[in-house]
Residue frames as a rotation matrix with the C-alpha (Angstrom) as fourth column:
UNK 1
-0.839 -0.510 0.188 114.09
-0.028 -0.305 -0.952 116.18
0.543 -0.804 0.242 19.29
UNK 2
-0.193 0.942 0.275 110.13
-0.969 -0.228 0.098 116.72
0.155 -0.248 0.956 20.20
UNK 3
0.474 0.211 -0.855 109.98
-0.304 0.950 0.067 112.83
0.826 0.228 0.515 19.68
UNK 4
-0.577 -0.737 -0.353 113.09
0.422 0.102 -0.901 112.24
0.700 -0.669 0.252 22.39
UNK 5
-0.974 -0.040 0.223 111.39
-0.210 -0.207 -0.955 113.98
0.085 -0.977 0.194 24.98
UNK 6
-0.116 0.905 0.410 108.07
-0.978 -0.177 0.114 112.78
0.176 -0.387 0.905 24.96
UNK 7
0.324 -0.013 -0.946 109.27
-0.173 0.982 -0.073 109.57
0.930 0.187 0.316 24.96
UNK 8
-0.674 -0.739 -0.028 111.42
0.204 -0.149 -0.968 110.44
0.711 -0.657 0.251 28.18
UNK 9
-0.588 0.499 0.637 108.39
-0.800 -0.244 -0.548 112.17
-0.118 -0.831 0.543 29.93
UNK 10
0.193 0.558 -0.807 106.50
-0.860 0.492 0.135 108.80
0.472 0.668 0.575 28.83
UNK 11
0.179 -0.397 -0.900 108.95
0.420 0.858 -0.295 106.28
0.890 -0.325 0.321 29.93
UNK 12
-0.873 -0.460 0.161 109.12
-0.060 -0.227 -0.972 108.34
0.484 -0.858 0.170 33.48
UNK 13
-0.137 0.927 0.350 105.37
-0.990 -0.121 -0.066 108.05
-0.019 -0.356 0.934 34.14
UNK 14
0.365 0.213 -0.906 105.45
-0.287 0.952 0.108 104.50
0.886 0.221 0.408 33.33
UNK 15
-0.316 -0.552 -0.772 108.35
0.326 0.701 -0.634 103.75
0.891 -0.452 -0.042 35.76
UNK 16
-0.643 0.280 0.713 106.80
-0.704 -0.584 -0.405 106.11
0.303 -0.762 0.572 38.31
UNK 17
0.255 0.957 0.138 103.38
-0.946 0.218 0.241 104.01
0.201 -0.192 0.961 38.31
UNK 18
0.142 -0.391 -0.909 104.94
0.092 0.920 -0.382 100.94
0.986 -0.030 0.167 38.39
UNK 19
-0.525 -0.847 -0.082 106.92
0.144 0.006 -0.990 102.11
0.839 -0.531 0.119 41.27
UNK 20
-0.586 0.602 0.542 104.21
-0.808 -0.484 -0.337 103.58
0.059 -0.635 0.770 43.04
UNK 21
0.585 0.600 -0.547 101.84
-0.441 0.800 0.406 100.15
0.681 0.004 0.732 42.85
UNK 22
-0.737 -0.658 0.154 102.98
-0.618 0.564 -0.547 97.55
0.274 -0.498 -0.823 45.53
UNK 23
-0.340 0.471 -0.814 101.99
-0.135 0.832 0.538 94.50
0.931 0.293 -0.219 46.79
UNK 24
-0.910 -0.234 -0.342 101.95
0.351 0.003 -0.936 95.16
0.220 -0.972 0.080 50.14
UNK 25
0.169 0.986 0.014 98.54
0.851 -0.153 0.503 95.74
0.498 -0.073 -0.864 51.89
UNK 26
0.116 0.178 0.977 97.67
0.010 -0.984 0.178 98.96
0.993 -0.011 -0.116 53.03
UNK 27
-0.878 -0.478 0.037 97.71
-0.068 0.046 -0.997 100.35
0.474 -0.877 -0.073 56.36
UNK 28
-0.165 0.920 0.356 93.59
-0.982 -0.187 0.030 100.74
0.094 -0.344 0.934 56.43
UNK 29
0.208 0.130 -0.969 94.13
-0.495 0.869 0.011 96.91
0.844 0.477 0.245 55.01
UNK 30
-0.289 -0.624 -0.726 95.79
-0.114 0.776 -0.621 95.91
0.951 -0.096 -0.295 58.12
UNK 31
-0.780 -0.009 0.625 94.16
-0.601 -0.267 -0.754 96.81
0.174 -0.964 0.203 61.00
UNK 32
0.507 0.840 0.193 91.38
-0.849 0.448 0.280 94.51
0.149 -0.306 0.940 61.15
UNK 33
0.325 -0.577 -0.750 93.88
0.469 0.787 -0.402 91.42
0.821 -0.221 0.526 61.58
UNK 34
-0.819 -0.471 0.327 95.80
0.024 -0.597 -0.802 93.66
0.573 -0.649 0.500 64.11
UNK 35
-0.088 0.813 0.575 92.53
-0.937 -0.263 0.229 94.18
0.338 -0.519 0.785 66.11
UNK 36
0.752 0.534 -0.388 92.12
-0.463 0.845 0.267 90.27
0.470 -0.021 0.882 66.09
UNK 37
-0.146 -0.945 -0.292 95.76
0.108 0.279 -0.954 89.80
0.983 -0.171 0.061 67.16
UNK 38
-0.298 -0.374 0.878 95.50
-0.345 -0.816 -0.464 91.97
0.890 -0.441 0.114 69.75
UNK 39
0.240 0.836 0.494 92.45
-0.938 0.068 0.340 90.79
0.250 -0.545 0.800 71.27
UNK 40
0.801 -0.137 -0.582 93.92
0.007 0.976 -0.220 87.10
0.598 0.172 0.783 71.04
UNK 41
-0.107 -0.990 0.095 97.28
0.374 -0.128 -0.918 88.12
0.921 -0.063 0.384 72.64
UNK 42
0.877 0.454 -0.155 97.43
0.388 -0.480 0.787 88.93
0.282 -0.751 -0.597 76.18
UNK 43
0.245 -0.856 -0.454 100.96
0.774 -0.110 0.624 89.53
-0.584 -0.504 0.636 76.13
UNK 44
0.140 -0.067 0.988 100.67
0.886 -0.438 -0.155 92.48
0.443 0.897 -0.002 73.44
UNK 45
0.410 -0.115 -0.905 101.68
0.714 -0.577 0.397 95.25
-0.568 -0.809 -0.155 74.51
UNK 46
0.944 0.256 -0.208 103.23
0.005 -0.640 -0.769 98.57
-0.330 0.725 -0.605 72.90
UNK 47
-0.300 -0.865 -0.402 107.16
-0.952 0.295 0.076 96.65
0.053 0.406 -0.913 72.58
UNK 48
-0.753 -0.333 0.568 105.67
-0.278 0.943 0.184 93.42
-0.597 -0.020 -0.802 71.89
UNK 49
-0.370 0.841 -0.394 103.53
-0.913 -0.407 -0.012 93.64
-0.171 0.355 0.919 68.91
UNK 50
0.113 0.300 0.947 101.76
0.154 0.937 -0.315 90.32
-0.982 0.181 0.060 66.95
UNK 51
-0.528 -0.526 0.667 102.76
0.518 0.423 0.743 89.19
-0.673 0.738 0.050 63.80
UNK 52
0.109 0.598 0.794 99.68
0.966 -0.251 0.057 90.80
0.233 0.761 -0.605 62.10
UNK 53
0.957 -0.020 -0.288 100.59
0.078 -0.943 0.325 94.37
-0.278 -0.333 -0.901 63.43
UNK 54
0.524 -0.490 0.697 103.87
0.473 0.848 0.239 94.12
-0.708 0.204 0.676 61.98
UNK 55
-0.204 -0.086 0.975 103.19
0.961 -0.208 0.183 96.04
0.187 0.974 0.125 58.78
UNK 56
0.845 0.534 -0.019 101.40
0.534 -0.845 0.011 99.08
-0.010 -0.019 -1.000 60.80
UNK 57
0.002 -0.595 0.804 103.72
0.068 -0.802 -0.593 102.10
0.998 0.056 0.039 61.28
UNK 58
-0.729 -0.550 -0.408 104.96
0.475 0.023 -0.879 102.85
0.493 -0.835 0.245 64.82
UNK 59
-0.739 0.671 -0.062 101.91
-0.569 -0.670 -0.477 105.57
-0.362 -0.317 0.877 65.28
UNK 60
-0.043 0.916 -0.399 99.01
-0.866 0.165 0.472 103.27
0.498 0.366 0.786 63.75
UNK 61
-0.258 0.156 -0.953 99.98
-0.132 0.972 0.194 100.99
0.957 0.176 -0.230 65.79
UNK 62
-0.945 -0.313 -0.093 100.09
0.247 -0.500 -0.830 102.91
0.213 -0.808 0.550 68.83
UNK 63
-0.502 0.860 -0.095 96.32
-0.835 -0.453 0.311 104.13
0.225 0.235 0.946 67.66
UNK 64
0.314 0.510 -0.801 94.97
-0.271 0.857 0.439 100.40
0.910 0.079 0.407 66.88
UNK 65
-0.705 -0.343 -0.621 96.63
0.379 0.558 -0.738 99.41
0.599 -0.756 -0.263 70.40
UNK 66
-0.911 0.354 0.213 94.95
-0.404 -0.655 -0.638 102.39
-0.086 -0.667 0.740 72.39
UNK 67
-0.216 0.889 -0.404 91.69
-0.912 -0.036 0.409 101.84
0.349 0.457 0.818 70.45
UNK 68
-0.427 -0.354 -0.832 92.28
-0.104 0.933 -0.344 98.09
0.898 -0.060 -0.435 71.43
UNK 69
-0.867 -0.350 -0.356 92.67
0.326 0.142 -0.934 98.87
0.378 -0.926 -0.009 75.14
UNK 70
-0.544 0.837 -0.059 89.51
-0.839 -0.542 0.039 101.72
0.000 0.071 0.997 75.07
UNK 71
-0.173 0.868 -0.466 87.46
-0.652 0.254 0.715 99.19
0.739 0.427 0.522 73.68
UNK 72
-0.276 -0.404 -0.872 88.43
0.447 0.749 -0.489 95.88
0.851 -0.525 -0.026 76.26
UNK 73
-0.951 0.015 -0.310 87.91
0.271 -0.447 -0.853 98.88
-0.151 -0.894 0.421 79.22
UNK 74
0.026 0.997 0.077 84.38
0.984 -0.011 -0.179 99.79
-0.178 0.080 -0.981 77.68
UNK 75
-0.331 -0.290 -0.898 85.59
0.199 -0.952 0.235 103.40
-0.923 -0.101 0.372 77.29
UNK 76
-0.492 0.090 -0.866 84.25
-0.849 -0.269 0.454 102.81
-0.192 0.959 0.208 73.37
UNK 77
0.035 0.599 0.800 81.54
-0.474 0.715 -0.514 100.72
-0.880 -0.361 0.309 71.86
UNK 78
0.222 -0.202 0.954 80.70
0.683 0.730 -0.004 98.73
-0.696 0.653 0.300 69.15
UNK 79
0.812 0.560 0.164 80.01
0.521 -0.569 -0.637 101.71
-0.263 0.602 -0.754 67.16
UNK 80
-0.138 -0.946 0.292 83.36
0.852 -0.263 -0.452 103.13
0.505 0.187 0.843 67.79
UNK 81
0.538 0.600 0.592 81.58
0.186 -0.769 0.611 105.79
0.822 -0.219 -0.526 70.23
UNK 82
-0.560 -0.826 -0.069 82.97
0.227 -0.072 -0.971 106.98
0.797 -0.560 0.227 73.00
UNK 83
-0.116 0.722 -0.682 81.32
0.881 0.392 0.264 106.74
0.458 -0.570 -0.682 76.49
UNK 84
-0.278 -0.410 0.869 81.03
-0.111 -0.884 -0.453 109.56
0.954 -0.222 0.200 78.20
UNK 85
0.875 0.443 0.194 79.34
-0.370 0.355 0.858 108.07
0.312 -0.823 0.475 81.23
UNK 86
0.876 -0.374 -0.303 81.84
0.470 0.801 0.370 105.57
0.104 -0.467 0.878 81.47
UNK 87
-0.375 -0.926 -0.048 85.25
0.626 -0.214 -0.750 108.18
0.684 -0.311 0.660 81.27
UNK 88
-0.277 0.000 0.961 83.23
-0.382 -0.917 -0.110 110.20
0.882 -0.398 0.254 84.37
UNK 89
0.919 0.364 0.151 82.85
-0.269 0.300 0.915 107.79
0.288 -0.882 0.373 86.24
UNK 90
0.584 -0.600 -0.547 86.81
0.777 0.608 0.163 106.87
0.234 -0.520 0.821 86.34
């Protein structure tokens, strides 16, 4: 009986990891394509994504769009800083 269930809690950790492994790229994985989309795309927009933004979730993509726009307006630099000059002057 001891044998039977450690085999069971065995063969559920197996199928767990398995399950839990995909091929799909992350969401940290996608946003540099998505950044390049964007910037390519003038017709992007937040109901017309690009093909590489696709994979984000509805909120990361919303983020990588904003972050998109920020940057394009100078509101954020290379660094990923935020101006502060530049949101008191608008």
């Amino acid at each position: 009986m001891r044998t039977y269930w450690i085999t069971a809690i065995c063969l559920a950790t197996g199928l767990a990891l398995v399950g839990c492994s995909s091929d799909k790229p992350s969401q940290d994985e996608l946003v540099p394509g998505c950044l390049k989309a964007l910037r390519a795309d003038p017709e992007a927009s937040a109901t017309h994504r690009p093909d590489a933004c696709k994979g984000l979730t509805e909120d990361n993509y919303k983020l990588v769009l904003m972050n998109s726009i920020l940057r394009d307006e100078g509101a954020i630099d290379e660094n990923g800083d935020v101006d502060p000059e530049w949101l008191l002057d608008q």
